[in-house]
N, C-alpha and C positions, 0 to 999 in steps of 0.2 A: 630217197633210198640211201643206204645207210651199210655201208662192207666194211666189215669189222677183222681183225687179223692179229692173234695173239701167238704171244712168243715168249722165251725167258724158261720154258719149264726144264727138267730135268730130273734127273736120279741125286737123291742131297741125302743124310747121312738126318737121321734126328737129333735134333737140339740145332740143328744148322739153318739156312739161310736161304731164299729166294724172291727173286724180284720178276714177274710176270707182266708184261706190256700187252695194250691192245692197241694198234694201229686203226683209226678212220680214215676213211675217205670221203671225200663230199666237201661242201661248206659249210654245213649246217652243225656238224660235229659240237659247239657248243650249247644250240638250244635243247640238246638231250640229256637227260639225268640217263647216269651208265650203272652197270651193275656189274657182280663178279657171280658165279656161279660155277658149283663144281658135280660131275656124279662120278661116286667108285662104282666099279662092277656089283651089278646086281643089285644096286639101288639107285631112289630118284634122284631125280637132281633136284641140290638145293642151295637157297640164296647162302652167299656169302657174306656180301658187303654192296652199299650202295653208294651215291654221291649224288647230288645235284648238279644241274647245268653249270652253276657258279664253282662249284668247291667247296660251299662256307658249308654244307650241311654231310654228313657222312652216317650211314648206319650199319651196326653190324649184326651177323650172328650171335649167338651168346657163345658158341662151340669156336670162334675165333675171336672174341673179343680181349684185346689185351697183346694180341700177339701178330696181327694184320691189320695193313693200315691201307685205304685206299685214297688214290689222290688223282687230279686228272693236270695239264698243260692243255687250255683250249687251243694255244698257237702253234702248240705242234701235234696235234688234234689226237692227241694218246691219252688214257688212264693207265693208271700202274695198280697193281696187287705187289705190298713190301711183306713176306709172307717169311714172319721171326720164329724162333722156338719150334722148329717143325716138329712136327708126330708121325707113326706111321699108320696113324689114321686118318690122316690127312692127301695119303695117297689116295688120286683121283685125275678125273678130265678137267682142267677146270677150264671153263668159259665169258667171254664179256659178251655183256646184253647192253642194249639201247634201249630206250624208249622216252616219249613225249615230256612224260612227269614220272615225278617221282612216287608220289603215290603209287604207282603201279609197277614202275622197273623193277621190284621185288617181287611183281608177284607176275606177272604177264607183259614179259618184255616184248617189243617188238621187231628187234632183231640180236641175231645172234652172231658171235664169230663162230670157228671149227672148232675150235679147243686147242689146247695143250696139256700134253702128260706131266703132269707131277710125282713124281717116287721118292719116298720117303723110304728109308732103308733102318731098320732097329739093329 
């Protein structure tokens, strides 16, 4: 089992700056390829970015590519979202997923943390 806990979000200004953490718990925290996931009101939720168990592999959307970067610390069993250039269409929940492989953490994770609010202000 796998409790996920993200943090970092807030109200930021566009063109500005945010760094979003997910906290694991467990030991297993590294054999999971993690993922980032956001939904605004009134629509799905959708991948953002992923990463492998190791770090060496990362994938992103095309709608953040260039401007978010994901990374994880297995020792201190976090991944980060560094989220540059913000939009105010980028306001949303955004969430970290786990799951087995990578191959799927984009598409059907198998655990989620609660989210955090992101606000982008024009």
């Amino acid at each position: 089992q796998v409790q996920l806990l993200e943090s970092g979000g807030g109200l930021v200004q566009a063109g500005g700056s945010l760094r979003l953490s997910c906290a694991s718990s467990g030991r297993t925290f590294s054999s999971y390829a993690m993922a980032w996931f956001r939904q605004a009101p009134g629509k799905e939720r959708q991948f953002i970015a992923a990463i492998t168990w190791h770090g060496r592999t990362t994938y992103y959307a095309d709608s953040v590519k260039g401007r978010f970067t994901i990374s994880r610390d297995n020792a201190k069993n976090t991944v980060w979202l560094q989220m540059n250039s913000l939009k105010p269409e980028d306001t949303a929940v955004y969430y970290c997923a786990a799951a087995n492989a990578f191959a799927v953490v984009r598409t059907t994770p198998s655990y989620w943390g609660q989210g955090t609010q992101v606000t982008v202000s024009s």
